[in-house]
C-alpha positions as CSV (number, residue, x, y, z in Angstrom):
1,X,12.5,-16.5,13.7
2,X,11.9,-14.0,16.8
3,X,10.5,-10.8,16.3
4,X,14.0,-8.5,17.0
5,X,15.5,-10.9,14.0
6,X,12.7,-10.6,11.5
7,X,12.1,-7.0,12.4
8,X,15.8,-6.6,11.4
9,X,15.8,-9.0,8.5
10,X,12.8,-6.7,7.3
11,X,15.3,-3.5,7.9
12,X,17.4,-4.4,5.8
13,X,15.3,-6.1,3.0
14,X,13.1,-2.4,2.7
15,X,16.7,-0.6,2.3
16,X,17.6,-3.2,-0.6
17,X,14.1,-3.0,-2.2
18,X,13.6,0.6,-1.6
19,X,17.1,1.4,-3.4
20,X,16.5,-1.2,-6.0
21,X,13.2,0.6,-6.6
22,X,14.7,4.1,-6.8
23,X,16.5,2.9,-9.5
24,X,13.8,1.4,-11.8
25,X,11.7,4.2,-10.7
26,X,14.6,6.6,-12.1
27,X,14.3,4.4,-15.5
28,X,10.9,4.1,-16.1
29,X,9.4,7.0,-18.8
30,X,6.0,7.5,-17.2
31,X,4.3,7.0,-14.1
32,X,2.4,3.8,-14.0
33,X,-1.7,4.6,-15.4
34,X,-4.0,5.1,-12.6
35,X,-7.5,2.6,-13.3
36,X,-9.9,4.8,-15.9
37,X,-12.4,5.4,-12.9
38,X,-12.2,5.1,-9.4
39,X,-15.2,5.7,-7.5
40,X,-14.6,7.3,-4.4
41,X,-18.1,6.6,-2.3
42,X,-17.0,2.4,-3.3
43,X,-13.3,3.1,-2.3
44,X,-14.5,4.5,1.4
45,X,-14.3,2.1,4.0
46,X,-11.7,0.1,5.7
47,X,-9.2,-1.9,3.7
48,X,-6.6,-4.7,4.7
49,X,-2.8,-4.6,3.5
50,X,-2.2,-8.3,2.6
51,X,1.1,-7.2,1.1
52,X,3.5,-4.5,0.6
53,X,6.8,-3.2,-0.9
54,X,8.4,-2.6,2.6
55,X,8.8,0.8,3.9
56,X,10.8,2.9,6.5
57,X,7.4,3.7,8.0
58,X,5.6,0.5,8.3
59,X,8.8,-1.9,9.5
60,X,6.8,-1.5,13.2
61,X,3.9,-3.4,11.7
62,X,4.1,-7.0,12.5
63,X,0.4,-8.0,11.2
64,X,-2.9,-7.0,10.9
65,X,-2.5,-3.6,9.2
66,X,-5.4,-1.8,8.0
67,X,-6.4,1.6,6.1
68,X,-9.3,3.3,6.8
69,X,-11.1,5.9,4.4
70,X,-13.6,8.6,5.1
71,X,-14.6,11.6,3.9
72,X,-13.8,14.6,5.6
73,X,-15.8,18.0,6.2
74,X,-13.9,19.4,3.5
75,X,-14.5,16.8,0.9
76,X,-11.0,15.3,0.8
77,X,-10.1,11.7,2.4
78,X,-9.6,11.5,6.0
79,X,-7.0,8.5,6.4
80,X,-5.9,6.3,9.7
81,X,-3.3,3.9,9.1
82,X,-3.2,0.8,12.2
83,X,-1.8,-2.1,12.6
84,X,-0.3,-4.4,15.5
85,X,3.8,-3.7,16.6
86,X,6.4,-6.5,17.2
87,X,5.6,-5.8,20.7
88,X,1.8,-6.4,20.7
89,X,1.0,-2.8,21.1
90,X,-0.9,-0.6,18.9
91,X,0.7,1.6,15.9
92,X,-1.6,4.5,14.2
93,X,-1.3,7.7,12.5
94,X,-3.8,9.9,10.9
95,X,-4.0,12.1,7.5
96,X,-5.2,12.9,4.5
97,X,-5.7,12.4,0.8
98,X,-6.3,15.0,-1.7
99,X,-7.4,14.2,-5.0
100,X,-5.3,15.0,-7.7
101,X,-7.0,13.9,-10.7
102,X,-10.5,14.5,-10.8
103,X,-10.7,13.1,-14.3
104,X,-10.0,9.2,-13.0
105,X,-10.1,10.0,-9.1
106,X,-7.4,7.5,-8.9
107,X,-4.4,9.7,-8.5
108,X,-4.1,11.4,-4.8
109,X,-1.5,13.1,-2.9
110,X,-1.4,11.4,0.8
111,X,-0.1,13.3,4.1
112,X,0.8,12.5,7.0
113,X,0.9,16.1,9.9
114,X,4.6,15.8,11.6
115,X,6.0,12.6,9.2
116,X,9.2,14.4,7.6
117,X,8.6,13.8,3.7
118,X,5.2,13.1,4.0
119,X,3.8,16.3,5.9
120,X,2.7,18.5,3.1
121,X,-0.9,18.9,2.4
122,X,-2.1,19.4,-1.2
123,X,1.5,18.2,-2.8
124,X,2.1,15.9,-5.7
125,X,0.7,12.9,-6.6
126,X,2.2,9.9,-4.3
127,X,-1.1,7.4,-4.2
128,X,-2.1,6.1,-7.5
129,X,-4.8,3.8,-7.8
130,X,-3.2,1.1,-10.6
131,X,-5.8,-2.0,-10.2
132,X,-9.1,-2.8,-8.7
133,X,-10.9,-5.5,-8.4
134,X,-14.1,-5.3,-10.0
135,X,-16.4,-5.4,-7.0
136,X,-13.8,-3.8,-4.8
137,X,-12.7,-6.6,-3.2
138,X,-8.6,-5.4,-3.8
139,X,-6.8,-2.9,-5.0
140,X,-3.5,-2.6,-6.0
141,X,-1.4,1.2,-5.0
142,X,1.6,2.6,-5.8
143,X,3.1,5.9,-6.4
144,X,5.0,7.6,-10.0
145,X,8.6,6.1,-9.0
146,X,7.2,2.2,-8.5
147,X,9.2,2.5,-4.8
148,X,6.3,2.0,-3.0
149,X,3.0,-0.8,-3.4
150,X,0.0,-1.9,-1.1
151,X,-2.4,-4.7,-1.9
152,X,-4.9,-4.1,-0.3
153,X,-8.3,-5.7,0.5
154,X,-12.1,-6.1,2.1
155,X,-11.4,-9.6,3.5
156,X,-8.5,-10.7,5.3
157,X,-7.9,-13.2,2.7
158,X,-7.8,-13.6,-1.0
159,X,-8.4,-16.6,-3.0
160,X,-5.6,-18.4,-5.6
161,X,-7.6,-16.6,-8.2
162,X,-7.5,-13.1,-6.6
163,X,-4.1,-13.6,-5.9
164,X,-3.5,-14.4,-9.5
165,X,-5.4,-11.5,-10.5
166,X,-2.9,-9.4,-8.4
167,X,0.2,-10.4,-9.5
168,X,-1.2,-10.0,-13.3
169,X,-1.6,-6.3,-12.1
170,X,1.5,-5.8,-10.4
171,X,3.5,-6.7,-13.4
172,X,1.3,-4.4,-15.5
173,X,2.4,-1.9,-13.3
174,X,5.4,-2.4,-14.3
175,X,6.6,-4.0,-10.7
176,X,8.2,-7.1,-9.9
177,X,5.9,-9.3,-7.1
178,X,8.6,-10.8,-5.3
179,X,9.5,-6.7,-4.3
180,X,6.0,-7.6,-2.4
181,X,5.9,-8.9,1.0
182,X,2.7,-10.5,2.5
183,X,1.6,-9.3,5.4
184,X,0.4,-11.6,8.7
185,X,-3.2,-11.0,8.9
186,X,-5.8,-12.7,11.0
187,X,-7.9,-14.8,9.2
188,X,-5.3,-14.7,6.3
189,X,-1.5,-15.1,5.7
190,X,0.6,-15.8,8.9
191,X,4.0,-16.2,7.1
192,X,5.9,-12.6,5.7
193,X,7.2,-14.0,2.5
194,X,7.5,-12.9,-1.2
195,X,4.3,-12.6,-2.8
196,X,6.1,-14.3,-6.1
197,X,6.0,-17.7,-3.6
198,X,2.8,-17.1,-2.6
């Protein structure tokens, strides 16, 4: 498949999922439970997305997507988002997590300067940390409405038992894995493919 046909195909997957997602979002009674303690100095660092409920904003990525987390001057979360286009070139965007719940840590409100939606500072809660691994190898993120979800990870590469683990989480989240594409990372997955087949 060439990338102009799986970069549509991907299009059009994110507006089923994302609608799909609306709608159990709309259903559920609470917003899935952040982990009991997230400890920010641990969660600092650079993380790899190995998969993802697609979204409008990251169809550009064709692999090797990566988050990376500092603290800023002011004490919140200083956040650049990269990966690698379609075309090879380089797509990033900087911004900024605030912490929403200092009782857990785990709940944060992202944003993104000049992204419509997303360019509020200090707004409501749209990162919640659901599962980590227990040495922060992975983590699983989503947001109150289930729309969105990132696993994300140290190493470019999970084994069968860490990807057990997060599937077990996603569905505690109340999620569905195959709404999770993997995402082509070097030195991991190649293929973009439900993370149920995985």
């Amino acid at each position: 498949m060439d990338s102009r046909r799986t970069a549509r195909w991907c299009v059009r997957l994110a507006s089923v999922l994302v609608a799909t997602g609306a709608a159990v979002g709309a259903a559920a009674a609470e917003s899935p439970a952040p982990v009991p303690s997230l400890e920010v100095d641990r969660y600092l660092g650079q993380w790899r997305q190995l998969a993802a409920i697609p979204q409008y904003f990251n169809l550009a990525c064709a692999r090797d997507t990566t988050a990376d987390y500092s603290l800023d001057p002011r004490g919140d979360i200083a956040v650049h988002n990269r990966c690698i286009t379609w075309t090879g070139s380089v797509n990033e965007i900087y911004g900024t997590a605030t912490i929403n719940d200092r009782t857990t840590n785990a709940q944060l409100h992202v944003s993104f300067p000049g992204v419509p939606t997303q360019d509020q500072p200090n707004g409501p809660t749209n990162y919640i940390v659901t599962a980590l691994g227990p040495d922060y190898s992975w983590a699983l993120v989503t947001d109150p409405t289930r729309t969105s979800g990132f696993v994300l990870a140290r190493d470019p590469a999970l084994d069968p038992q860490g990807w057990t683990n997060v599937r077990g989480a996603i569905v505690a989240a109340g999620q569905d894995p195959c709404t999770y594409l993997t995402s082509p990372t070097t030195g991991g997955l190649s293929a973009i493919q439900p993370l149920c087949a995985t």
